[in-house]
PLY file of the C-alpha trace (Angstrom):
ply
format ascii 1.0
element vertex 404
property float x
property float y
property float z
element edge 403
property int vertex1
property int vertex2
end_header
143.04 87.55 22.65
141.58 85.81 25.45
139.90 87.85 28.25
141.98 87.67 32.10
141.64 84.47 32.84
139.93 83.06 36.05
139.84 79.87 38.03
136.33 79.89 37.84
133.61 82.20 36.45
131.39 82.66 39.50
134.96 83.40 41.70
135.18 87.29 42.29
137.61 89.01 40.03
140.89 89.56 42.46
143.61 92.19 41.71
145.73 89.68 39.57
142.89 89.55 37.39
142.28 92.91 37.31
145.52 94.07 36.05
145.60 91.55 33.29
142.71 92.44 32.34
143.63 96.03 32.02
146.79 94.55 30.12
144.66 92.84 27.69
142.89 96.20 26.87
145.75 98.09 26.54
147.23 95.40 23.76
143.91 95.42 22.17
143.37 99.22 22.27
147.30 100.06 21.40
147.85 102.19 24.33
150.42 100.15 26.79
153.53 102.18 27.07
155.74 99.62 28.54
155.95 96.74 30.83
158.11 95.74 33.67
158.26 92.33 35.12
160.59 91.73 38.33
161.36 90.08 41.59
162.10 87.08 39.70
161.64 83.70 41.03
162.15 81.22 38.61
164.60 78.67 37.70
166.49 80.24 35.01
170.37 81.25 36.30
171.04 84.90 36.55
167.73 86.02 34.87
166.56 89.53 36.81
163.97 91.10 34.69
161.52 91.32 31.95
160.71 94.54 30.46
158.03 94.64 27.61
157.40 97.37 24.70
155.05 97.29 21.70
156.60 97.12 18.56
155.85 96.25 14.66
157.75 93.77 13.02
157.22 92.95 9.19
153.91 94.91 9.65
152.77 92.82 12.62
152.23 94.20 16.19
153.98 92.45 18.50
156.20 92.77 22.28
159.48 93.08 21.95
160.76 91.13 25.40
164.27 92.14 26.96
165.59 89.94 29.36
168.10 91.08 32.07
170.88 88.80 32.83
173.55 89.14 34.64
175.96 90.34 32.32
173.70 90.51 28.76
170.64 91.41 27.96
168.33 88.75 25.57
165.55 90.46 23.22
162.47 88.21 22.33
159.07 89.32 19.79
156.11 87.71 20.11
152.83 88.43 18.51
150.43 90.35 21.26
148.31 87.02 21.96
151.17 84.82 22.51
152.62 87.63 24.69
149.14 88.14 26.72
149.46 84.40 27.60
153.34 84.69 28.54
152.70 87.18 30.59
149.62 85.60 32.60
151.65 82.18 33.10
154.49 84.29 34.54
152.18 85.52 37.08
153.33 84.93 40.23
155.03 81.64 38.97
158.27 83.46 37.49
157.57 87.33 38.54
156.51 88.94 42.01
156.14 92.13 40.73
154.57 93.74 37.57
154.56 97.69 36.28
152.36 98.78 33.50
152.46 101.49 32.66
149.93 102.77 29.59
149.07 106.08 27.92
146.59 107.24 30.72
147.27 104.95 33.69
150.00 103.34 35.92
149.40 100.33 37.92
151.33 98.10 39.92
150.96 94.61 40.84
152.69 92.84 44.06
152.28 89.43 45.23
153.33 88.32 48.99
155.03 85.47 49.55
152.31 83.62 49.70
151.01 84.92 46.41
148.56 87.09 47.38
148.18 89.92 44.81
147.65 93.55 45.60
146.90 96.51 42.83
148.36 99.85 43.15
146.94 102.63 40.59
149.32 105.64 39.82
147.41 108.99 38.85
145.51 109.12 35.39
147.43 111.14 33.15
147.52 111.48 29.01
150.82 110.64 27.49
152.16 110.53 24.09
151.74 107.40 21.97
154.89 105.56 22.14
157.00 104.74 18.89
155.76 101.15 17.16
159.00 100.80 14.97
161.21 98.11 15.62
164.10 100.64 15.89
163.12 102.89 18.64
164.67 105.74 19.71
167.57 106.12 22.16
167.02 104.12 25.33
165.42 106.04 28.16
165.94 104.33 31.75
163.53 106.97 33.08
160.11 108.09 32.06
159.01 112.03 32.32
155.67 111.12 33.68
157.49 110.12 37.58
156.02 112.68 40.01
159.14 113.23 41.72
160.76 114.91 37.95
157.30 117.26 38.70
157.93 118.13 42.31
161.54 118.68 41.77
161.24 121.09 38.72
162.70 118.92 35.73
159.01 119.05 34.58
155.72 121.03 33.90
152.37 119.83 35.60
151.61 118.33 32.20
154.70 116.33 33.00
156.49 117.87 29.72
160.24 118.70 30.14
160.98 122.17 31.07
163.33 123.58 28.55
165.81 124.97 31.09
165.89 121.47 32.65
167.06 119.68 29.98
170.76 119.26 30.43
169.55 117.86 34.28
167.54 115.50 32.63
169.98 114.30 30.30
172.51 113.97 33.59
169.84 111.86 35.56
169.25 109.29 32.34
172.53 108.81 31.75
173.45 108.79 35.46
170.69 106.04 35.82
172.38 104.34 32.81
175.32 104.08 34.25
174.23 102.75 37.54
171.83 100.06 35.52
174.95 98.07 33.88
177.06 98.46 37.43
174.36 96.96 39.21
173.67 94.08 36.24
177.64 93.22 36.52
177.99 93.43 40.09
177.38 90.39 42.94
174.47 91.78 44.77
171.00 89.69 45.00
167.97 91.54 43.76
165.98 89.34 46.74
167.75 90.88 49.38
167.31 94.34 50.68
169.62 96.78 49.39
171.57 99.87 50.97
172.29 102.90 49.27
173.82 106.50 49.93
174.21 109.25 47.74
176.76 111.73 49.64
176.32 115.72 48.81
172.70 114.92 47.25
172.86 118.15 47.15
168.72 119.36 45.86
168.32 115.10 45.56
167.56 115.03 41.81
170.47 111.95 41.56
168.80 110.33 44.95
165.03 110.80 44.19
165.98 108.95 40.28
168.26 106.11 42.04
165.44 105.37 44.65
162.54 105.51 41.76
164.94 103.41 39.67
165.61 100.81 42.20
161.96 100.81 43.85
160.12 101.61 41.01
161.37 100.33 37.55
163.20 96.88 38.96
160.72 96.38 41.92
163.63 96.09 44.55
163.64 96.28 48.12
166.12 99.47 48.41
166.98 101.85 51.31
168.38 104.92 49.86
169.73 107.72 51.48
170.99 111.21 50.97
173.56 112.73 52.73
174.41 116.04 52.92
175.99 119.21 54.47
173.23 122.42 53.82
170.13 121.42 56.56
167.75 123.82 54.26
169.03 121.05 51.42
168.08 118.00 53.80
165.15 119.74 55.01
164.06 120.56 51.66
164.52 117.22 49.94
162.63 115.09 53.15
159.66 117.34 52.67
159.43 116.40 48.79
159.76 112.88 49.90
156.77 113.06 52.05
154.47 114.35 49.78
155.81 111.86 47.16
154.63 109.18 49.72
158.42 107.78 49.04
158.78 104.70 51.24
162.75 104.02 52.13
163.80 107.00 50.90
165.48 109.72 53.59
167.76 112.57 53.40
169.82 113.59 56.61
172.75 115.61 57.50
176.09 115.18 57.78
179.67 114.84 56.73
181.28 111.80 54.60
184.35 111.96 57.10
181.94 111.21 59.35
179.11 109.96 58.49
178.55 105.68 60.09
175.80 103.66 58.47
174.84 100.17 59.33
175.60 99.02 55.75
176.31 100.38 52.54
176.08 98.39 49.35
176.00 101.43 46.57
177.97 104.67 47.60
177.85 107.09 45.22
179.56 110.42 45.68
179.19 113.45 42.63
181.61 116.58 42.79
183.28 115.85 46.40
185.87 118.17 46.56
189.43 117.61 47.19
190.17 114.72 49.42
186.20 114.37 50.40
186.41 111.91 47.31
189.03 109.79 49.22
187.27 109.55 52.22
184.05 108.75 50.43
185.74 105.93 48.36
187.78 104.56 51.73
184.02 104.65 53.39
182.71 102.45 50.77
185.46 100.11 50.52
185.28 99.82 54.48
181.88 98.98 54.09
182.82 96.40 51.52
180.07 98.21 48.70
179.37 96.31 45.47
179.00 99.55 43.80
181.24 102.75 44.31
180.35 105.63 41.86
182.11 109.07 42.07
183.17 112.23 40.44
185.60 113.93 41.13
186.48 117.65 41.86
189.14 120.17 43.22
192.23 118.50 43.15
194.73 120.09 45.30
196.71 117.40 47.68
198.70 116.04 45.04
199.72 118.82 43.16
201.88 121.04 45.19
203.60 117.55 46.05
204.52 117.18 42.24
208.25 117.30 41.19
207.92 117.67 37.50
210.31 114.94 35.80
212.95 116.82 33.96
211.72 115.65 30.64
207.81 116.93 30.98
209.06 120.26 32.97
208.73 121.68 29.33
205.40 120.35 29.01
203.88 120.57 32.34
205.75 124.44 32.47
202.01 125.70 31.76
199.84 125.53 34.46
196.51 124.36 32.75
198.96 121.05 31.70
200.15 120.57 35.34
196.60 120.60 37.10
195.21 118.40 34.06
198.51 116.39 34.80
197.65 116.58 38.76
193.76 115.63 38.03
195.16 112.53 35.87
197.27 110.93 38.64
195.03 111.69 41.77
192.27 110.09 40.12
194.40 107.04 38.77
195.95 106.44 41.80
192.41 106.02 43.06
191.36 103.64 40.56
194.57 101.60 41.37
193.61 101.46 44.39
190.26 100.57 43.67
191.68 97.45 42.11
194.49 96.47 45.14
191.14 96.55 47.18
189.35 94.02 44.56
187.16 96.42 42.75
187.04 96.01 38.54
187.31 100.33 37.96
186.92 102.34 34.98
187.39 106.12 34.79
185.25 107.56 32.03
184.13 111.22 30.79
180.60 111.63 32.99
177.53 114.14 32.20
179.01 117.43 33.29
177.22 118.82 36.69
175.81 122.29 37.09
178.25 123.45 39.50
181.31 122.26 37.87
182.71 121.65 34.46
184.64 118.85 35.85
183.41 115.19 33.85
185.39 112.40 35.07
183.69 109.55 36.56
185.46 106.67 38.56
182.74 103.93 38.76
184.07 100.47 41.18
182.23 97.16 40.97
183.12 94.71 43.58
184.60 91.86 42.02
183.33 88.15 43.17
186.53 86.51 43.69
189.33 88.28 45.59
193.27 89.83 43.89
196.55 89.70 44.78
197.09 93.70 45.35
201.17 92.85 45.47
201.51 93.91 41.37
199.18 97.09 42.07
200.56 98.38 45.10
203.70 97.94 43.36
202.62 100.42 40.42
201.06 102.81 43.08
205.11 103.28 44.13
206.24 103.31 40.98
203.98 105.93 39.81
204.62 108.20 43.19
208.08 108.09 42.96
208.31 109.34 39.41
206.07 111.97 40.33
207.97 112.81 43.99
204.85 112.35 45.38
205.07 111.54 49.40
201.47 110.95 50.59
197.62 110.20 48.18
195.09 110.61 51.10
192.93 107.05 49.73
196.46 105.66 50.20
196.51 106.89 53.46
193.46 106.00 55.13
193.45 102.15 53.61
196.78 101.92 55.33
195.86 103.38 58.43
193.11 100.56 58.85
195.65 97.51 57.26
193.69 97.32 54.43
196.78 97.58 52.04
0 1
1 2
2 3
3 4
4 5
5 6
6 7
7 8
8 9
9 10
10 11
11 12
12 13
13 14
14 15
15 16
16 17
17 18
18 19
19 20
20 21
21 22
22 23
23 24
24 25
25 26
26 27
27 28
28 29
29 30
30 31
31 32
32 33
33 34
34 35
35 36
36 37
37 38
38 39
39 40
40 41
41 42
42 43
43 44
44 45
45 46
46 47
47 48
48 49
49 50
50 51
51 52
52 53
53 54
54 55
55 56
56 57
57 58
58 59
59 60
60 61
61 62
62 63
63 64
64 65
65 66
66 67
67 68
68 69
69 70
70 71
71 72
72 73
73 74
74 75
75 76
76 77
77 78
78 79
79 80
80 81
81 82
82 83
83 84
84 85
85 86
86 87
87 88
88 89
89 90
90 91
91 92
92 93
93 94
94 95
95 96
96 97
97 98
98 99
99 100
100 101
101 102
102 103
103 104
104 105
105 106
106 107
107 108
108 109
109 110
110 111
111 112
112 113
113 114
114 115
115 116
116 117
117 118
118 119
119 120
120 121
121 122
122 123
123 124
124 125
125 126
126 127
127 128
128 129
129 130
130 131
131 132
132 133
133 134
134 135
135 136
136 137
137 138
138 139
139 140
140 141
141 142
142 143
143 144
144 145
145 146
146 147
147 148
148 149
149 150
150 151
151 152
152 153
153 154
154 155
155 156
156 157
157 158
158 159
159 160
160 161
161 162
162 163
163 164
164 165
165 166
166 167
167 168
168 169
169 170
170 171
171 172
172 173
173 174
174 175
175 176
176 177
177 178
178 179
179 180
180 181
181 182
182 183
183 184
184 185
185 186
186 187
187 188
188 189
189 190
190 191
191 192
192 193
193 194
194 195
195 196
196 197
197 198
198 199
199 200
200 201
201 202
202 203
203 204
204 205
205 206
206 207
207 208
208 209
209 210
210 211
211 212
212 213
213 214
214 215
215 216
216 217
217 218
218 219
219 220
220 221
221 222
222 223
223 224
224 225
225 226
226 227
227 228
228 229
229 230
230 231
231 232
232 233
233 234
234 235
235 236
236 237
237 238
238 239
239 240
240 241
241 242
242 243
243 244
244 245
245 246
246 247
247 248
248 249
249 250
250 251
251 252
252 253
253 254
254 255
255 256
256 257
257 258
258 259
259 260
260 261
261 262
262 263
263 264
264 265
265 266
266 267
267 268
268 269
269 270
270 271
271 272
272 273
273 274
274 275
275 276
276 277
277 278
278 279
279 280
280 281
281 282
282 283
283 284
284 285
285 286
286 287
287 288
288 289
289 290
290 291
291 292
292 293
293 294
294 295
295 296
296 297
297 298
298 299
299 300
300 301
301 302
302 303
303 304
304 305
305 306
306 307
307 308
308 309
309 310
310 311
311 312
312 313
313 314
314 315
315 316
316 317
317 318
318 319
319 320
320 321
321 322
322 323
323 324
324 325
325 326
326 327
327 328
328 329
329 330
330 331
331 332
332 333
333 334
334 335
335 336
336 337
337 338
338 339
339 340
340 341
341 342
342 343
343 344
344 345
345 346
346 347
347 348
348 349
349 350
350 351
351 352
352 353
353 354
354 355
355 356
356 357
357 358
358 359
359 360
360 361
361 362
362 363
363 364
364 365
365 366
366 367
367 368
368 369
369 370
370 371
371 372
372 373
373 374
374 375
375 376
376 377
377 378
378 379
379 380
380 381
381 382
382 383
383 384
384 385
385 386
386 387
387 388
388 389
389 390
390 391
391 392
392 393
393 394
394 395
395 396
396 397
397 398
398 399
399 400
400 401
401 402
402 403
């Protein structure tokens, strides 16, 4: 494998050089981790980002490639020679922005739009030696060596999970998960600056990942805030973010009722009780989001309204069935209205949260072309009628601003 290449051997070595360089010695020494390639700027449609892992294949070391699409993801393996010179001819032609990340250092290379490269270096730290079989294990969106998983309490100095953290970090990964293929189907641009707000962040373990996520592992330009009702919380989470040195990231108090930002393109709101999960979703429809993620809790408007049809009252005659019953038709009346509004919606079983057994996740994607809401609206009624239902509070405040 060919040393970093140079435009001339007397030119001094700049920071471009410098990290392939260090790339080159971790392929030769076996000790890269992974590698992320964004901020694409090539020609090829819908293509977002790279990410690169070692792997063996037929007894051969090699990078296994994924490419990011849109909608699909594209997996590529190339010996470690051909991948060193992939990589170098993608820099800055294709990619703007490149993350190693090896088994004692992190670095980070950006170029301006001019091309001019600049090299960040993360701490020095020993990890394990990642997995070399083609069939790795399951998928991890985040790594335990981030400093904010330290500085929150998920993990130990030596950046090992804490055992009593474990269920929180299996809630962040899959909560990250979940975000990764909403934001790969939805119609925001990764070269525009993006918006988010997490309301009820709550101790910001959900905001601090999101913000790392979109900052850190796709090298986007993301504002991401946290919103929530406890000042010690706020207080709390904007100290952490200091001493993280966590650019665009900001926690501040208030209420989702009301709460006004400039612009919100992701609203996410986990266990919003009662009808704070209407107003949250009405707030990020208003705002037109692309993404709308939230979980659901406390139920109460629409069950006291409930006139049980005469041919469930047997059924629904215990009261565990009727609030399960109660939960069931809030929620999907808010994913039906989702849709009249011109969000795709699914409503899934979620990661549990510590404060609440509830599971259910509603997750909205903003769909590129616009619907006819005439067909939904007309299944809202349908559905309310059965039920004797006289007023959903989503319903509500989307008619109270002509929205449906």
């Amino acid at each position: 494998m060919s040393a970093a290449p140079d435009s001339a051997s007397s030119a001094p070595v700049d920071d471009r050089a410098r990290f392939l360089a260090q790339l080159d010695t971790c392929l030769t020494q076996n000790t890269l981790v992974k590698l992320v390639l964004s901020k694409y700027r090539g020609e090829e449609a819908e293509l977002q980002r790279v990410v690169a892992r070692p792997v063996s294949v037929k007894g051969q070391p090699c990078l296994t490639f994924v490419y990011s699409y849109k909608t699909r993801d594209i997996t590529k393996n190339l010996p470690l020679a051909e991948a060193f010179e992939q990589v170098s001819a993608w820099l800055p032609a294709a990619f703007k922005n490149a993350h190693l990340l090896s088994l004692t250092e992190e670095l980070q290379l950006t170029f301006s739009k001019k091309d001019k490269a600049q090299l960040f270096t993360g701490k020095t730290v020993q990890r394990e030696a990642p997995s070399a079989e083609h069939n790795r294990e399951k998928k991890r969106y985040l790594e335990l060596s981030r400093p904010f998983l330290t500085d929150l309490g998920v993990t130990n100095s030596q950046q090992q999970l804490i055992p009593a953290m474990a269920r929180k970090w299996k809630q962040i990964n899959k909560f990250i998960e979940v975000f990764s293929h909403a934001l790969n189907s939805s119609v925001l641009r990764e070269d525009q600056p993006l918006h988010a707000v997490d309301f009820g962040s709550g101790k910001g373990y959900l905001t601090f990942a999101l913000h790392d996520y979109l900052r850190n592992s796709l090298g986007l330009d993301a504002q991401v805030r946290g919103v929530e009702l406890r000042e010690d919380m706020v207080s709390l989470c904007n100290a952490a973010a200091a001493k993280l040195e966590q650019p665009g990231l900001l926690f501040q108090h208030g209420d989702v009722r009301t709460y006004t930002p400039e612009r919100i393109d992701i609203m996410i709101a986990l266990h919003a009780c009662d009808v704070a999960t209407d107003y949250a979703i009405h707030l990020g429809i208003r705002s037109n989001a692309a993404i709308i993620m939230c979980s659901p809790c406390c139920h109460k408007q629409i069950r006291p309204q409930m006139h049980t049809p005469a041919i469930l009252k047997p059924m629904l005659s215990y009261g565990v069935h009727l609030g399960q019953e109660a939960e069931m038709v809030t929620d999907s009346l808010r994913a039906l209205l989702l849709e009249a509004c011109g969000y795709q919606t699914k409503v899934f079983e979620f990661v549990s949260l510590e404060h609440t057994n509830k599971n259910k996740m509603i997750l909205a994607v903003k769909r590129a072309e616009p619907v006819d809401p005439a067909e939904l609206l007309e299944k809202i009624g349908a559905i309310k009628a059965f039920y004797g239902i006289q007023e959903q509070c989503l319903e509500s405040l989307l008619q109270a601003d002509g929205r449906i």
